[in-house]
N, C-alpha and C positions, 0 to 999 in steps of 0.2 A: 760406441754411441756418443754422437756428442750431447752436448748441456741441455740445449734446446729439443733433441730430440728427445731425451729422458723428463725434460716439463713436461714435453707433449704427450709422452705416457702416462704422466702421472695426471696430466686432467684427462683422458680418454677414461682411465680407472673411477677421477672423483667425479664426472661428468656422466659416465653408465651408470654408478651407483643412484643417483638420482632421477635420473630417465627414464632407466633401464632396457633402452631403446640404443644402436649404432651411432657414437659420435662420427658426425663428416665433419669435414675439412671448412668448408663457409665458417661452423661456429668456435674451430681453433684458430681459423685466421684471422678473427674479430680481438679475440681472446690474445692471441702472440703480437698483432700487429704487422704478419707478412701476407703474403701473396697465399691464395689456394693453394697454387701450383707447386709452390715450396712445401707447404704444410705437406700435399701428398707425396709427392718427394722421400720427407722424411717420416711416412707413416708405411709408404713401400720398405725403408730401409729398415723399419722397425718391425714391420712384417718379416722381410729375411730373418732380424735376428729372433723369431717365434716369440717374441712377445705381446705384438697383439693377430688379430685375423680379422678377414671379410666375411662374415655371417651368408652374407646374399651379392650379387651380382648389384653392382649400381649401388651397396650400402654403405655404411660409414663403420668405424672398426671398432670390433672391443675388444678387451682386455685377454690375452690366455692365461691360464694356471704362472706358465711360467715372467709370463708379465706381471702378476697380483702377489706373487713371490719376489721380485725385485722390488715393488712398489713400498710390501711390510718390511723387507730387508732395511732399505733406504729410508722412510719416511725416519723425519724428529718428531720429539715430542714436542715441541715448541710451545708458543704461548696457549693456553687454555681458552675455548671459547666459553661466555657467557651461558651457552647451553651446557657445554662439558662441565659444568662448575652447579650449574642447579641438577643435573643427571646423580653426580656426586655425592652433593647433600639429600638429593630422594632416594640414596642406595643406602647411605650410613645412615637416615633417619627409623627409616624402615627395619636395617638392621638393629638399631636397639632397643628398638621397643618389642624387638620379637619371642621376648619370652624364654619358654625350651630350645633347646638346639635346632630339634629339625621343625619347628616353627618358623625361626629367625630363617633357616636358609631356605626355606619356602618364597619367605619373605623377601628375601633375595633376588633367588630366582624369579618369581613372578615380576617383579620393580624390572631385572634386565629387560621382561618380555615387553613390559610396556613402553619402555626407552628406546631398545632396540629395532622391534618391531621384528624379529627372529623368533624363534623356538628359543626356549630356555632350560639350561638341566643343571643337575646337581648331582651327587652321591650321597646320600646321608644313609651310614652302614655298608650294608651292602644292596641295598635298593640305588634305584636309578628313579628320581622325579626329574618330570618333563609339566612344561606348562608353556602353551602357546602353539598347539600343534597347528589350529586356524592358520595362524600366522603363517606358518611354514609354507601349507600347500596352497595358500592364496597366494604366492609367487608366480609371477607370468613364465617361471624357469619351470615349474613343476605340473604345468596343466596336462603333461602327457602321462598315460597308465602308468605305463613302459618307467617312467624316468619316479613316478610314486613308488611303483614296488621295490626301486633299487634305495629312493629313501628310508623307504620302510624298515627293508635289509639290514641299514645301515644302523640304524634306530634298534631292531633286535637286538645286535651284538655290540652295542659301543658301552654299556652296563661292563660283559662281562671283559670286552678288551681294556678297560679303564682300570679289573679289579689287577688283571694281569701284568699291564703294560706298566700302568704307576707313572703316566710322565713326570721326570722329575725337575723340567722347570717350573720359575715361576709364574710365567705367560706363555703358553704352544697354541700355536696358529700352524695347522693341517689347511693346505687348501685343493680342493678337487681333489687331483689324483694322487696326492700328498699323504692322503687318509688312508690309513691301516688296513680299514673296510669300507665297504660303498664307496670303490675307487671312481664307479662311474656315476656316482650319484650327480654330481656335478657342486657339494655342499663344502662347506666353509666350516670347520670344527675351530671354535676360540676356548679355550681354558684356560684356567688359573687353579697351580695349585692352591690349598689352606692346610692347615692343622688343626681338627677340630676334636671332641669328645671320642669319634668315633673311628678316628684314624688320623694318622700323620700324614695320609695322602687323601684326602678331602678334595673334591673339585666342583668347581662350578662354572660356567658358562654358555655357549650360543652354538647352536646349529642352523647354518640358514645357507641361501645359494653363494658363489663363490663372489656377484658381483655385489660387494658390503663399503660400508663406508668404514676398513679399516682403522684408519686413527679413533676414531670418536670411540666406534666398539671396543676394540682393546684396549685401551683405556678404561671404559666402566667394567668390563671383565674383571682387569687388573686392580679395580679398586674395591670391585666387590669378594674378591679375595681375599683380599686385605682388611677389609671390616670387620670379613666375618672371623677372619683368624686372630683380630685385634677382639673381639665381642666375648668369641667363644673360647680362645684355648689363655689369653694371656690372665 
């Protein structure tokens, strides 16, 4: 892969996340400064190597699993934007004023859902709280039955494979077929472990479709982790 082909995936990725419609080649060759013809070029070549696909006949490409997997692999954390930095202080604000434990990470949670614009979860004990399920299945990814019930699935059992599995980083991003369960859901699991009153493996974060704005999310995931293990256990 050259240079310029891995940009061009990386805006195909930050490009669908805000669309959520097929990036074509007219708006990365406005964007890179070359010819269509070149842009397609190396979005065929990017296609061989299965990182992104053509949805439709005549349309422009998006991201696959294993393109959205190179994309978290690679990205920096670079400079903070002005939104990542007010997301921050409405996660740690929220967190301290929240009182009991599973208030505060209520609290939490609900802040990701409204930031985010995902589904939100947490563990406190051994429950599973969820907030933002609107959120979820009002994704233009999720308007099909078929593709609901495999969320659903996934929603069932992501409680007890959390109590079992225990990821032990402190940020795991599962994407699509990455995921333990609801391989085919087509969703994006973000967590962050914590240590909190009720376990040393405490987690909180995001269930949503696999096309996210990456950086920005992991990021408040990661820092809502962190609050709340800075609030609750220190």
């Amino acid at each position: 892969m050259t240079e310029r082909q891995k940009l061009i995936l990386f805006a195909i990725v930050e490009q669908y996340a805000e669309v959520a419609s097929p990036v074509g080649s007219n708006l990365l060759a406005k964007l890179f400064g070359v010819s269509s013809a070149t842009i397609r070029a190396d979005m065929v070549e990017l296609e061989h190597l299965e990182f992104i696909m053509q949805p439709h006949t005549s349309a422009g490409r998006i991201p696959t699993d294993k393109g959205y997997r190179f994309y978290v692999n690679n990205i920096t954390s670079g400079e903070e934007t002005a939104s990542d930095r007010r997301g921050e202080r409405a996660l740690s604000a929220r967190v301290q004023v929240g009182g009991l434990p599973e208030r505060t990470i209520r609290n939490a949670v609900d802040t990701l859902v409204e930031l985010t614009h995902n589904l939100g979860i947490a563990t406190i004990g051994p429950q599973l709280y969820m907030s933002g399920l609107s959120n979820l299945f009002g994704q233009p990814e999720f308007i099909h039955s078929t593709q609901v019930r495999q969320v659903a699935g996934l929603l069932d059992n992501l409680e007890p494979w959390l109590q079992e599995a225990a990821p032990n980083e402190p940020l795991s991003v599962y994407i699509g077929q990455e995921n333990p369960i609801g391989r085919s859901a087509g969703c994006t699991l973000i967590i962050s472990r914590f240590r909190s009153p009720y376990s040393d493996h405490s987690y909180i974060g995001i269930l949503g479709p696999t096309r996210q704005s990456y950086k920005g999310v992991m990021q408040l995931v990661r820092h809502a982790g962190e609050a709340l293990e800075e609030v609750l256990y220190d």
